[in-house]
C-alpha positions as CSV (number, residue, x, y, z in Angstrom):
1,X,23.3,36.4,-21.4
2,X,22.8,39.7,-22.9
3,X,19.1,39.3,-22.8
4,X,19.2,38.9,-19.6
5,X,21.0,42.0,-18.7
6,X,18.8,43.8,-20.7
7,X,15.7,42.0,-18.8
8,X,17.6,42.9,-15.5
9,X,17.9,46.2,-16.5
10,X,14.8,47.4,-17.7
11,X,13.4,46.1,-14.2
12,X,15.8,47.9,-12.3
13,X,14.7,50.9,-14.4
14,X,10.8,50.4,-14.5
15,X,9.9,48.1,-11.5
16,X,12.1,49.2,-8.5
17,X,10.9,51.5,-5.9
18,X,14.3,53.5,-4.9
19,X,14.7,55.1,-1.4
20,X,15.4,59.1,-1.1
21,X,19.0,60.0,0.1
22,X,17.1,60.7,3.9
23,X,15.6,57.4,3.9
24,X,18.5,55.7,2.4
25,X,20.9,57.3,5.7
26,X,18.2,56.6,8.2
27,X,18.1,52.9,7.0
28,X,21.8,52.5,7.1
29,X,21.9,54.4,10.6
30,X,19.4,51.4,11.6
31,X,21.6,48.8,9.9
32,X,25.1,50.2,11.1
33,X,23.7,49.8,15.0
34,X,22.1,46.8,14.6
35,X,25.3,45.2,12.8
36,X,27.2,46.4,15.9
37,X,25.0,45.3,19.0
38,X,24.3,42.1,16.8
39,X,28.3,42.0,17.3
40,X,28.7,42.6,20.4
41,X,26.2,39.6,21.5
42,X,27.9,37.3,18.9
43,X,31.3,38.7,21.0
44,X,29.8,38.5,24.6
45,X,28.4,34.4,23.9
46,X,31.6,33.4,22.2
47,X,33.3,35.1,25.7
48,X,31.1,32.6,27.6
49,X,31.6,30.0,26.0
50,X,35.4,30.3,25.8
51,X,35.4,30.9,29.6
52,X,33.4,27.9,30.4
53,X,35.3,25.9,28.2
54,X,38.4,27.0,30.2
55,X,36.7,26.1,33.4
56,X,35.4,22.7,32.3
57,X,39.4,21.9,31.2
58,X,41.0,23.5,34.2
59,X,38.3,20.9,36.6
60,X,38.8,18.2,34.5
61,X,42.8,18.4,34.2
62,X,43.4,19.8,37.9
């Protein structure tokens, strides 16, 4: 187990390419909106749905 912290740490160290502070904010700008209109589409389908749903069991009971 510690060898393999070690391992993970030396490649964090030597092998990863790190984003400036700039390009670390635009890329969570990016992510932040997508996260949100992602959200509101998962919200406006489950509306739908839920509607229609409704519908279907309000035609089929009355």
């Amino acid at each position: 187990m510690l060898t393999y912290v070690k391992e993970s740490w030396e490649e964090l160290k030597n092998n990863v390419t790190w984003l400036n502070r700039e390009q670390a904010s635009n890329y969570m700008v990016v992510v932040a909106v997508f996260s949100i209109i992602f959200a509101l589409a998962t919200w406006g389908v489950d509306s739908l749905f839920s509607k229609l749903i409704q519908l279907y069991f309000d035609k089929l009971i009355g």
